[in-house]
N, C-alpha and C positions, 0 to 999 in steps of 0.2 A: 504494500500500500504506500501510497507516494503525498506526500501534502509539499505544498505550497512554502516556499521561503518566508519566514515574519518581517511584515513590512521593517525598514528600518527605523529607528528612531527620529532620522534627519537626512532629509535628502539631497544626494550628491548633482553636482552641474558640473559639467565638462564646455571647457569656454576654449574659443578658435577666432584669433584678432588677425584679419586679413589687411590687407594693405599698408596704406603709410604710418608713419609716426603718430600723428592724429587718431588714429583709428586703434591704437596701442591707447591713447591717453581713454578712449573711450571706453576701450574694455575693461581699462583699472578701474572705473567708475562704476562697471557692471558689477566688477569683482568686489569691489567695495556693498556695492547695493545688493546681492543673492547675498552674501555671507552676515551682512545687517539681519537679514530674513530668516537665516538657520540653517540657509543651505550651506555645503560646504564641497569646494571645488574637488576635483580629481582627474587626475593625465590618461585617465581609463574611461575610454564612450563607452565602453562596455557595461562599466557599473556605474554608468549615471542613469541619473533623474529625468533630470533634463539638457539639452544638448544646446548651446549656445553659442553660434556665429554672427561675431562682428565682420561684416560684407564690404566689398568693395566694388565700384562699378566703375571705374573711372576709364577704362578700356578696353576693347573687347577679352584678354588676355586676361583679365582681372576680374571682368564678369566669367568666363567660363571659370576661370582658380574660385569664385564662390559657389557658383552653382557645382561644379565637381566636389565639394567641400562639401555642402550640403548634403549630396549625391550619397558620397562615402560614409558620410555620420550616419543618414538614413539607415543603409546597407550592415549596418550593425548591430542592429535592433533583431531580435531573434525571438523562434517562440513567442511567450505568451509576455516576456518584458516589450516595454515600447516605453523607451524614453520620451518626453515631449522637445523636437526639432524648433528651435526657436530662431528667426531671419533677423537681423538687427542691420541697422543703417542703410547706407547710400543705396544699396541694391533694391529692397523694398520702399525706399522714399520715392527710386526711381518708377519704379513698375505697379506700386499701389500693391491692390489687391490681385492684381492678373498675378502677379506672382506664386500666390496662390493656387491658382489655376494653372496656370503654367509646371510648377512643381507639387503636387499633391502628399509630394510626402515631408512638407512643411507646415507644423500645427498652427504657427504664431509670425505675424509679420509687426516690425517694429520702427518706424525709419525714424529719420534722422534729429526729430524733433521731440520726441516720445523715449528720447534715454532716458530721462529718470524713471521713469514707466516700465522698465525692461524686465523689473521683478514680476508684476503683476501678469505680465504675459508667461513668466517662466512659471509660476505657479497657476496656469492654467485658468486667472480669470479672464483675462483678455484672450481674442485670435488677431483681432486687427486694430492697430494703434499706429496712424498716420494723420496725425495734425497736420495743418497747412499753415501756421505760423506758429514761431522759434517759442521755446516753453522758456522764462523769463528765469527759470533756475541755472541755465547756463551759465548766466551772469553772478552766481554767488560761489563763494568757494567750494568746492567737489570735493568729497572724499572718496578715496583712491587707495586700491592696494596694489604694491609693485606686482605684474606680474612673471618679470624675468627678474631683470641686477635690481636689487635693492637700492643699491649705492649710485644709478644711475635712473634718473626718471626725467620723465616727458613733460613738459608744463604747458599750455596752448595758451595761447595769448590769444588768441582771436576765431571766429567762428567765419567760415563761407567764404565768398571771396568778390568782388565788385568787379574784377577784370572782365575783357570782355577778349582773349585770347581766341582766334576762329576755329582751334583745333577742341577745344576742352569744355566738355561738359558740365564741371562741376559747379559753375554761377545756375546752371540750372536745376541742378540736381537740390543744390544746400543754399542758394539766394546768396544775397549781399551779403559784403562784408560787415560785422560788427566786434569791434573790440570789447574786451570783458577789462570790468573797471582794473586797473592796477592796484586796490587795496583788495580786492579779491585772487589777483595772482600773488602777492607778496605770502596773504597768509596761506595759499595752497604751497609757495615754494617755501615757504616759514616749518609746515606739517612736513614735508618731504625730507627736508634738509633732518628734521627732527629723529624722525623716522629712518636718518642714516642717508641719506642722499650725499653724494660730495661731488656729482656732477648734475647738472639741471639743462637740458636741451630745452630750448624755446623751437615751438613749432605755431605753424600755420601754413595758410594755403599761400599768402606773404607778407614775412612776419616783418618787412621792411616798411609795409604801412600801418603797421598796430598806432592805433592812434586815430592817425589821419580821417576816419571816419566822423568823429566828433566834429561837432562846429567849434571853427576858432584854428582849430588843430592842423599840424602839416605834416608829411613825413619827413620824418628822422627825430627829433624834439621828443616828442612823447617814447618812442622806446627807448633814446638814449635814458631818460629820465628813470625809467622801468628798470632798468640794466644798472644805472648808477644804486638802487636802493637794491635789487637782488646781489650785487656784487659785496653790499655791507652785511648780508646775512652769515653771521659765527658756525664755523663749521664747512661752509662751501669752498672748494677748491676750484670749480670751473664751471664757466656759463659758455653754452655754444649755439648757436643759430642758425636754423634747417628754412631756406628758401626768401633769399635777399633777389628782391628782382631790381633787374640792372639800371633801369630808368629812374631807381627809386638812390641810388648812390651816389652821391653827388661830392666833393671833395669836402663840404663842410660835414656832413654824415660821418664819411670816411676818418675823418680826423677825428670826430668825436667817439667812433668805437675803439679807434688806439689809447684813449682817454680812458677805458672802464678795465679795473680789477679783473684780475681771474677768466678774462674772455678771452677764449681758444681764436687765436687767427684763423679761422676756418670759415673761408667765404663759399657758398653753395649757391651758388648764382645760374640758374635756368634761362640758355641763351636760347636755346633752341635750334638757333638758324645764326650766320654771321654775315647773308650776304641783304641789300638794302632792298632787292625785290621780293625777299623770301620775308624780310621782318612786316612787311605791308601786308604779303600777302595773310600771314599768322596773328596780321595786328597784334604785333610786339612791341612799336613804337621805338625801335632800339636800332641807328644808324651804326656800319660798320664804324665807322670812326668813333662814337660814342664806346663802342665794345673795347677798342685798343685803346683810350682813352682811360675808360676803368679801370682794368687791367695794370696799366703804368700806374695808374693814382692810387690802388691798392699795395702794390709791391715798392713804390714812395714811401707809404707810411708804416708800413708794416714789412719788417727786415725780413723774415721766410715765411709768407702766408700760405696758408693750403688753399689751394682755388678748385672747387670741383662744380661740375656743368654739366649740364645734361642738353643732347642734340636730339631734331627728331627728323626723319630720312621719311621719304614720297609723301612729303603733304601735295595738294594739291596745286599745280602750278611750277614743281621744282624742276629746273631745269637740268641738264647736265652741267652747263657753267655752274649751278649754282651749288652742284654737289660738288663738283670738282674744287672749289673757293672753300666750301666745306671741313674736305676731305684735307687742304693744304692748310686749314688755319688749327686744325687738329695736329699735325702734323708739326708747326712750327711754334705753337702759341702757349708751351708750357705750360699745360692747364693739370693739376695731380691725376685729380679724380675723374673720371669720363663717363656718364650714364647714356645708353642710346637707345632711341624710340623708334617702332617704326608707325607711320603713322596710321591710327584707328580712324576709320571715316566714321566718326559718331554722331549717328541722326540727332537734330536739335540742335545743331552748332553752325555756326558758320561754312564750316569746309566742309559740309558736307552737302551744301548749296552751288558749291565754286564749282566750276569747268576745270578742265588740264587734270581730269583725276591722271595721276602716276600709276601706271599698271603694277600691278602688284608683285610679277616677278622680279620689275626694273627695281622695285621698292626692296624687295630682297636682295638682289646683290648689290644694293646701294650700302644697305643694312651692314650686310659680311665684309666688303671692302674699310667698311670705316670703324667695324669690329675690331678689326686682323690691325688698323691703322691706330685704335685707339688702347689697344693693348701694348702697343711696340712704343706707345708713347708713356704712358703709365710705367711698364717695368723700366725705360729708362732712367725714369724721375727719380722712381724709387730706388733703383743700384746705385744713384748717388749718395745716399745717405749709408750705405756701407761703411764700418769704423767709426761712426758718429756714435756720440754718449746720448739718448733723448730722456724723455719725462715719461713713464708708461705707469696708467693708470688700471693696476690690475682688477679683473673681473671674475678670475676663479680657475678651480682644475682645469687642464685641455681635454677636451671630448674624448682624446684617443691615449690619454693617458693622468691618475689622478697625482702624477710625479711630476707634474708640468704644468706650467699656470700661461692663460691667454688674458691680453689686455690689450689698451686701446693708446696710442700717441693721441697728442690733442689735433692731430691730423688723420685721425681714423674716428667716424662718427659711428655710431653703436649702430646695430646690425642697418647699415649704405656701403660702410667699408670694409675692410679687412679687418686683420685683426694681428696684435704680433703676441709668439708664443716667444715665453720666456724660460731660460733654461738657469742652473746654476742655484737656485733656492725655490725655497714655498710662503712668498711674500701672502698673507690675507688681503679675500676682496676689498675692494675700496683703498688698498695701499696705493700711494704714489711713488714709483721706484723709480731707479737709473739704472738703466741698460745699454750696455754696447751693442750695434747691429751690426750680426754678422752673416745674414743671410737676407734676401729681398726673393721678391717673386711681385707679379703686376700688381696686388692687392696685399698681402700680407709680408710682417717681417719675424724675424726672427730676433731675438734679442738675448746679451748674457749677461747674469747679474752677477753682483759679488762685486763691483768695480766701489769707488769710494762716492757713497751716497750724496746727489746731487740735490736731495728737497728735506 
């Protein structure tokens, strides 16, 4: 005779945070808010509750990685268990309730407006929670539990984004931009820092206009301002800044982030394009002269800044000159870090109204060519720093062995870049050590400790 397992006393959620930085900051929110509720998380769908993905829709590549995600949590459910599939953000904000219909083997849809909400869907009183304007709790400070480094967390300054880029969907998906007051980030980065944080990443969609949204206000003033009073928080070692757009940098900005405490030189600056029909046609607003202009005005003020950039290959309209100008400023223009796009024709945006679509194979070996060109550019960058002493901020044992610890230079941003493993001791997360580099590769390095401690 066979009986039934006893319910458990509390139930488990297994949480899945897809896409960018942002989308990390959102799920600590979740994690904070199930665990307020009684539930308590687990790396095992198998013996959950309920099954929780934070979504990404920002490209077609992003939408299938969520829907396949879904797909597989589903696919795990066995017998007579049935977790409850819960959809959270941009992908459900995007597609409503078709999504629904669309994937049937999702119990609960949650978008992007409706996070504080996220528990009541996991616990099965909501299926559908898609507000049409922003829930006004965004603006107050979040509690948040790390969900990977403790000692490193996400802080968002700002919600949506006001751009009107031809390629990108996301003003449509999450609206305008709106800044979250600065006395509500100091005391979320006030809790973090508490809580063991000794690095704090400032994210947004661009975090170079936090602010600017408010009457009165301009870009650059209000985040220096933001930056000057996190940089005074006891305990914090380093402030770093995920998504500077180039229009927004201007030499009096530039001067003023060499001015702040504890900030990592580390400019991430999304050019996209370098040639002046390709910025028109992407409405980027960014002349190639402006771009080499940057560039010189950054490495001015700042003696070895990290420059990392992200390109996007066959939007609509590119020509061959305009790859090949491309393909030569990648080549020559010392940029560290290289991310490449190729481009999503995503309905509801600009380019996907434009003529000159780029056929999609040309758009593929545009892709490979400036892959093969931006790797060759990257490991050379990086073989220079061979024999250098740097600052490496450890994160913990290495995956493939607990005899080894991996960390970050304040030139590697937590999971965009690499990572370097360090040999010679077993320094604790959150340490700040001195390593000699004795090995490089395009993205990660290699580091020895033991040398006479630099911090």
């Amino acid at each position: 005779m066979t009986h039934d397992s006893p319910r458990p006393m509390f139930l488990r959620f297994h949480l899945v945070a897809l896409g960018c930085p942002k989308a990390r900051v959102e799920a600590e929110a979740t994690l904070a808010a199930l665990t307020a509720r009684g539930l308590r998380p687990t790396d095992d769908p198998r013996r959950a509750d309920v099954l929780v993905v934070h979504t990404c829709s920002f490209v077609e590549d992003a939408r299938k990685e969520s829907v396949d995600t879904l797909l597989e949590l589903a696919a795990t459910r066995t017998g007579r268990r049935r977790p409850r599939l819960v959809a959270v953000g941009c992908l459900p904000q995007r597609y409503g309730e078709d999504l629904l219909r669309m994937l049937p083997e999702v119990d609960a849809v949650v978008g992007r407006n409706d996070l504080a909400r996220v528990a009541d869907a996991a616990l099965g009183r909501k299926r559908v929670m898609l507000s049409g304007t922003p829930d006004t709790r965004e603006l107050e400070p979040l509690a948040s539990r790390p969900s990977q480094l403790g000692h490193v967390r996400c802080l968002k300054v700002s919600e949506r984004c006001s751009r009107r880029c031809a390629f990108c969907a996301i003003p449509a998906i999450r609206g305008p931009a709106r800044s979250r007051p600065p006395a509500t980030l100091v005391e979320e980065a006030r809790r973090m820092v508490g809580d063991g944080a000794v690095e704090l990443v400032l994210v947004a969609q661009d975090v170079s206009r936090y602010g600017a949204d408010r009457l009165g206000d301009r870009t650059g003033p209000p985040l220096l301002r933001l930056l000057g009073r996190l940089s005074r928080l006891p305990g914090l070692r380093r402030l770093r800044l995920l998504y500077l757009y180039p229009d927004a940098l201007d030499r009096e900005f530039v001067r003023g982030l060499r001015e702040i405490p504890k900030l990592a030189p580390y400019f991430d600056i999304p050019l996209q394009h370098v040639t002046d029909a390709m910025s028109r046609r992407m409405r980027r607003g960014t002349r190639r002269r402006d771009i080499d202009a940057l560039l010189g005005r950054i490495r001015e003020e700042f003696p070895e800044p990290t420059i990392r950039s992200t390109f996007i290959v066959g939007h609509p309209g590119e020509t061959a000159a305009d790859f090949s100008e491309l393909l030569r400023f990648v080549h020559t223009a010392g940029i560290d870090r290289i991310g490449l796009f190729r481009c999503s024709d995503e309905e509801g945006t600009a380019a996907f109204e434009q003529g000159d679509k780029v056929p999609r194979g040309i758009a593929w070996r545009r892709f490979r060519t400036l892959r093969a060109a931006a790797r060759t550019a990257m490991r050379e960058k990086q073989r220079a720093l061979r024999g250098r002493v740097v600052e490496v901020l450890v994160d913990g044992p290495a995956p493939e062995s607990e005899w080894l610890r991996i960390g970050r230079t304040a030139a590697q941003a937590p999971e965009i870049d690499g990572v370097t493993c360090l040999t010679g001791g077993l320094p604790p997360a959150g340490k700040l050590v001195a390593a000699r580099i004795t090995r490089t590769s395009e993205s990660d390095l290699v580091g020895e400790l033991g040398i006479e401690p630099a911090i």
